[in-house]
C-alpha positions in Angstrom: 17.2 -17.8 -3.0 20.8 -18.1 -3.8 22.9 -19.5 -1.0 26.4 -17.9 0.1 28.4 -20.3 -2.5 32.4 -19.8 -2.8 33.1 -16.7 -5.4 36.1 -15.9 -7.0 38.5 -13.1 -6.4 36.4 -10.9 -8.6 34.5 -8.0 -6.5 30.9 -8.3 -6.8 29.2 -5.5 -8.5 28.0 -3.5 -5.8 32.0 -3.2 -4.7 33.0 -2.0 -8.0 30.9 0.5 -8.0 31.3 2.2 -5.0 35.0 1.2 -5.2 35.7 -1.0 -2.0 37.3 -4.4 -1.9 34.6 -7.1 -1.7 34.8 -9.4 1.7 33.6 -12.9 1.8 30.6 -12.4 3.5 29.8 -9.0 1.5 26.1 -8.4 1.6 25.9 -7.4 -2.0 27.6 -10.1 -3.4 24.9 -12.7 -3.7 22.6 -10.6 -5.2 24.7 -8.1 -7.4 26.9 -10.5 -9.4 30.0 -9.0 -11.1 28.3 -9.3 -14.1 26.0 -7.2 -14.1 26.7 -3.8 -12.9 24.3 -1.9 -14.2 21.7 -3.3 -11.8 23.6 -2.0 -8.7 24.5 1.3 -10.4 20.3 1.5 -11.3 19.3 0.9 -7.4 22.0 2.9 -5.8 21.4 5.9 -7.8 17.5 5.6 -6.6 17.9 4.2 -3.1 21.9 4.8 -2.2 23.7 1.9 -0.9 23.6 3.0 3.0 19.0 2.4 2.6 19.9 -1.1 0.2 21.9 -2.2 3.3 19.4 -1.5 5.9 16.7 -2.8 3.6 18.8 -6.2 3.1 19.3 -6.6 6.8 15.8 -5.9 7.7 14.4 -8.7 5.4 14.7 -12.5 6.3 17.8 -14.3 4.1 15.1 -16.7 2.2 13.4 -13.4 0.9 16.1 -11.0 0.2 16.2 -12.2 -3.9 12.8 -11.7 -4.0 13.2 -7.6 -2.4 16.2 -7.0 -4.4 14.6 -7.9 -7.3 11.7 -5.4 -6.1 14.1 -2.9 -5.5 15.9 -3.3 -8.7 12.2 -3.3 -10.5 11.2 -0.2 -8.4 14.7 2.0 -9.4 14.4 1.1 -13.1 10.9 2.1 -13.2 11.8 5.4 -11.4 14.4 6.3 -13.8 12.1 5.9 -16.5 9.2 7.5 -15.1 10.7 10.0 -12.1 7.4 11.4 -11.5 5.3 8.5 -11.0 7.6 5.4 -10.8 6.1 1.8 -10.6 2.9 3.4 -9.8 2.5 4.5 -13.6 3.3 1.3 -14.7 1.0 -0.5 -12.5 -1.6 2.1 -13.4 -0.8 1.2 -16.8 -1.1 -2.5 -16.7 -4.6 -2.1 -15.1 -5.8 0.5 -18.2 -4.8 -2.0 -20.3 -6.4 -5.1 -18.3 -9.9 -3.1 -18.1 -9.2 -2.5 -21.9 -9.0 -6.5 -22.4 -11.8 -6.9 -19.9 -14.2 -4.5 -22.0 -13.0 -6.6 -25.3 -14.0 -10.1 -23.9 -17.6 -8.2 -22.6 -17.6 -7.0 -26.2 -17.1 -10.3 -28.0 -19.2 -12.5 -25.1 -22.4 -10.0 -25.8 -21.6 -10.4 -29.5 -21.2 -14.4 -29.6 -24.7 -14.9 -27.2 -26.5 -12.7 -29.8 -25.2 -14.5 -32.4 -25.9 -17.9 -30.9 -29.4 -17.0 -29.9 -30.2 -15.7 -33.9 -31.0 -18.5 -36.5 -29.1 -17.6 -39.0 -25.4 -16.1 -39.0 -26.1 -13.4 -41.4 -28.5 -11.5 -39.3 -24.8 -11.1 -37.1 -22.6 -10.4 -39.4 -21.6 -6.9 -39.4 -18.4 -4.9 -39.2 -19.1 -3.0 -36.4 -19.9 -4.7 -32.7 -21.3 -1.1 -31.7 -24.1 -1.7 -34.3 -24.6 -5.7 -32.7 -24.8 -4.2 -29.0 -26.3 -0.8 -30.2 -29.6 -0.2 -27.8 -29.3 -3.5 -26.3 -27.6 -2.3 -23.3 -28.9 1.3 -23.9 -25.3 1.9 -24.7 -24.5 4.5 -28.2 -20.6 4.6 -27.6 -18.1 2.0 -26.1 -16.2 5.1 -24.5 -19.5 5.5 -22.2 -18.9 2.4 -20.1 -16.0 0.5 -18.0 -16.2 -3.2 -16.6 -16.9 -3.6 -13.2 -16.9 -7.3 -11.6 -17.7 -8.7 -15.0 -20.9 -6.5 -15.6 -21.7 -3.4 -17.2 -21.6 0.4 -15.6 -21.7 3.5 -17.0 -19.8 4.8 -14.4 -16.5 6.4 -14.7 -13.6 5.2 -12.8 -11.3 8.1 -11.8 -7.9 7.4 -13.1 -4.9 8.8 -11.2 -2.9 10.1 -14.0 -3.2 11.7 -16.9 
C-alpha cells in the first residue's frame, strides 16, 4: 500500500494522459506514477478512466494497489489476447501445471519400479512409456490426465482451443 506521500509538481500519469492538471489528492496519482505511462494508457484503453474511478472508490484504501495491479494485469492480458483475456492465460498456466503434474507421476512410477528391481539395468531404458507400458494398462501418455495425484483416463474438457 503506498500512502498519500507529498509529490512533486509533476502530473501523475493518469493526468497526462487524459490531459488534466493533477490535484493533490488525485486518485490516480498514488498508483499511476509519472513514470510510467504506459500502464495508465494499457487500463484506460480497456476499462476507460470513468469504470477505474468507480472501481478505485469502491475498494477499501489498504487494497486499492493490490486491484490496480489486477486491473493493470487484466488490460495487458486483454490487449494481448482480446478474445479470451486472463482467462487464456490462466487456462494456460493450468495446461502447463497438469503437464508438470503428469511429468512428476511419470518419473515417481518410473523411480518406485526402479527401486523395487535389483539391479539398475533391468530400468534403464530410453523410453518411460516402455518402463510404465502395461503396468497401468496405459499404451500412450496422451490417453491419461492427473487427477488428485492418481491416474484417469478420463478427459478433461478444455475451454479453448
Amino acid at each position: 500500500m503506498r500512502t498519500q506521500e507529498p509529490r512533486s509538481t509533476s502530473s501523475c500519469a493518469a493526468c497526462k494522459f487524459m490531459k488534466r492538471r493533477c490535484t493533490p489528492h488525485c486518485l490516480f496519482a498514488p498508483y499511476f506514477r509519472a513514470d510510467e505511462p504506459k500502464k495508465f494508457a494499457k487500463v484506460h484503453k480497456v476499462f476507460g478512466a470513468s469504470n477505474v474511478t468507480k472501481i478505485l472508490n469502491e475498494v477499501p484504501e489498504p487494497q486499492r494497489q493490490d486491484a490496480v495491479n489486477s486491473l493493470v494485469f487484466e488490460a495487458e492480458e486483454r490487449l494481448k489476447d482480446p478474445v479470451y483475456g486472463c482467462i487464456g492465460a490462466i487456462a494456460s498456466l493450468q495446461d502447463k501445471m497438469f503437464q508438470l503434474q503428469h511429468d512428476l507421476a511419470v518419473a515417481k512410477a518410473r523411480l518406485a519400479r526402479c527401486s523395487s528391481r535389483t539391479s539398475y539395468a533391468s530400468c534403464s531404458t530410453n523410453s518411460p512409456l516402455l518402463m510404465l507400458d502395461g503396468e497401468f494398462g496405459i499404451t500412450s501418455f496422451d490417453d491419461f490426465v492427473m487427477d488428485q495425484g492418481g491416474f484417469t483416463t478420463e478427459f478433461r474438457p478444455h475451454p479453448f482451443p
